[in-house]
C-alpha positions as CSV (number, residue, x, y, z in Angstrom):
1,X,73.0,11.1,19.2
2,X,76.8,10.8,19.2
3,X,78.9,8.9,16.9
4,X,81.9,7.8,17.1
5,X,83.7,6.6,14.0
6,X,87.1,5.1,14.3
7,X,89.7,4.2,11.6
8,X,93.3,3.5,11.3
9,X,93.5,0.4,12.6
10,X,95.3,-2.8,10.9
11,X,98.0,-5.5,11.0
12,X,101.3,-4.4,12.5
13,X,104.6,-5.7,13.3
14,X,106.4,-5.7,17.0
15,X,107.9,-2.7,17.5
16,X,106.0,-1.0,14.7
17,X,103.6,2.0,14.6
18,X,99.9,2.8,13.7
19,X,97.8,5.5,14.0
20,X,94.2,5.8,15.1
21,X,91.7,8.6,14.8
22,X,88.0,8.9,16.3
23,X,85.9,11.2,14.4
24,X,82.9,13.2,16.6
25,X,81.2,14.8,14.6
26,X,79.7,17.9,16.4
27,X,81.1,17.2,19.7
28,X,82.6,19.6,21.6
29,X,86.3,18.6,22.5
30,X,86.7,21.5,24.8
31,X,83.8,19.9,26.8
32,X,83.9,16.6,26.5
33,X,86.1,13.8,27.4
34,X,87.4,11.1,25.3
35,X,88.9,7.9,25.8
36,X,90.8,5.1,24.7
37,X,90.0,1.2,26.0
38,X,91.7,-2.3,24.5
39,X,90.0,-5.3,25.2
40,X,91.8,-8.8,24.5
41,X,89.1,-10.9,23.7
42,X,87.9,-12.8,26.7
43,X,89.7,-10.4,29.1
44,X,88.8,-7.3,30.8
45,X,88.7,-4.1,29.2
46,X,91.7,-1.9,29.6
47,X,91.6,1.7,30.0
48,X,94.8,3.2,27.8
49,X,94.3,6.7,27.6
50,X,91.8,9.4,27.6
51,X,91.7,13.5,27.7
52,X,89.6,15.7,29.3
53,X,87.4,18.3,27.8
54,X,88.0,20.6,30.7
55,X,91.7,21.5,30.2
56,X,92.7,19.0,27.6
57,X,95.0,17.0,29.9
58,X,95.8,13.5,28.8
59,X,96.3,10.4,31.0
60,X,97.7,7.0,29.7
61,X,98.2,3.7,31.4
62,X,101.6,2.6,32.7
63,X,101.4,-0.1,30.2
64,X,101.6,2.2,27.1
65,X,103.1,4.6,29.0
66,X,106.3,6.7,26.7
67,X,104.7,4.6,23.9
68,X,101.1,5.9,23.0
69,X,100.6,9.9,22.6
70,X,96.7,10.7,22.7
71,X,95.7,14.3,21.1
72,X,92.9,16.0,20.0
73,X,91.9,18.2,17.2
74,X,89.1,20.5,18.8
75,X,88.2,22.1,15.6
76,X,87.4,18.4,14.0
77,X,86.1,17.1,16.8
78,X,89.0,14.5,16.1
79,X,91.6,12.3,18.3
80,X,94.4,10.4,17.6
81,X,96.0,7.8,19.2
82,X,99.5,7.7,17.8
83,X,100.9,4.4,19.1
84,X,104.8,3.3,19.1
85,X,106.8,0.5,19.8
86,X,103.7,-1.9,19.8
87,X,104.2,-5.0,21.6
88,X,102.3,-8.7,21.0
89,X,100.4,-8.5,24.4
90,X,99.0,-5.2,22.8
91,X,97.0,-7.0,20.0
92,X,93.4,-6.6,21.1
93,X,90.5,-4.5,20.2
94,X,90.3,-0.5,20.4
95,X,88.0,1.5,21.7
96,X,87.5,4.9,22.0
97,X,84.1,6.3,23.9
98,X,83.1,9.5,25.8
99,X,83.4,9.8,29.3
100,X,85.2,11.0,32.8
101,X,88.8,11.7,32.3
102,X,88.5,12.3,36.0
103,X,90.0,10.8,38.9
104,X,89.6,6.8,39.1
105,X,86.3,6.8,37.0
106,X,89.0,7.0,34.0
107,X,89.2,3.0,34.7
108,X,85.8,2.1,33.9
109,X,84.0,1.7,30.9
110,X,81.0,1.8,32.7
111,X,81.3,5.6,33.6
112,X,81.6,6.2,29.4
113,X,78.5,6.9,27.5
114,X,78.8,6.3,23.6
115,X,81.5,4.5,22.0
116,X,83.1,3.4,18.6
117,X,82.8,0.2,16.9
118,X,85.9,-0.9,17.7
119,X,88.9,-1.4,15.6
120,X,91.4,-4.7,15.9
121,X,94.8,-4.5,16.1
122,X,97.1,-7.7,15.6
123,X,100.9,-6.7,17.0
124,X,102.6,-9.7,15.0
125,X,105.7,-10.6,13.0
């Protein structure tokens, strides 16, 4: 069974920085896709980035887009979500999950299969 095990979440000024990682243990990076959702609670979940296990390209939303930097650490079965310039309407929770870094299915949690526990992030002064 995959688990998915984030950290590096935490309280963090606008404009400020934080780090996430998601730790896989024994999955295959250079197979498998992983991604990034936020969910404000009450609202939709958002998709905000993911990479693919096929060739390791990364997509983000236009929301976080120059902002948030997704990579992967194959060998740790590890990403990171390095996110910059955080804004207030960013303050949600953070997922990551496996899934289809393909095409629109990107957008849907529904087309992920296993995913973290979540990890909040309040973007306030």
């Amino acid at each position: 069974q995959v688990q998915l095990v984030e950290s590096g979440g935490g309280l963090v000024q606008p404009g400020g920085s934080l780090r996430f990682s998601c730790a896989a243990p024994g999955l295959p990076l250079d197979t498998f896709a992983l991604g990034w959702f936020r969910q404000v609670p009450g609202k939709q979940r958002e998709a905000v980035s993911c990479v693919s296990g096929s060739d390791g390209s990364v997509w983000s939303a236009d929301s976080v887009a120059g902002r948030f930097t997704l990579s992967k650490n194959i060998a740790e079965s590890t990403v990171y979500l390095q996110m910059h310039n955080l804004k207030p309407e960013g303050t949600a929770f953070y997922y990551c999950a496996t899934g289809d870094c393909m095409g629109d299915s990107k957008y849907y949690p529904r087309t992920y299969d296993y995913w973290g526990q979540g990890t909040q992030v309040p973007v306030s002064s």
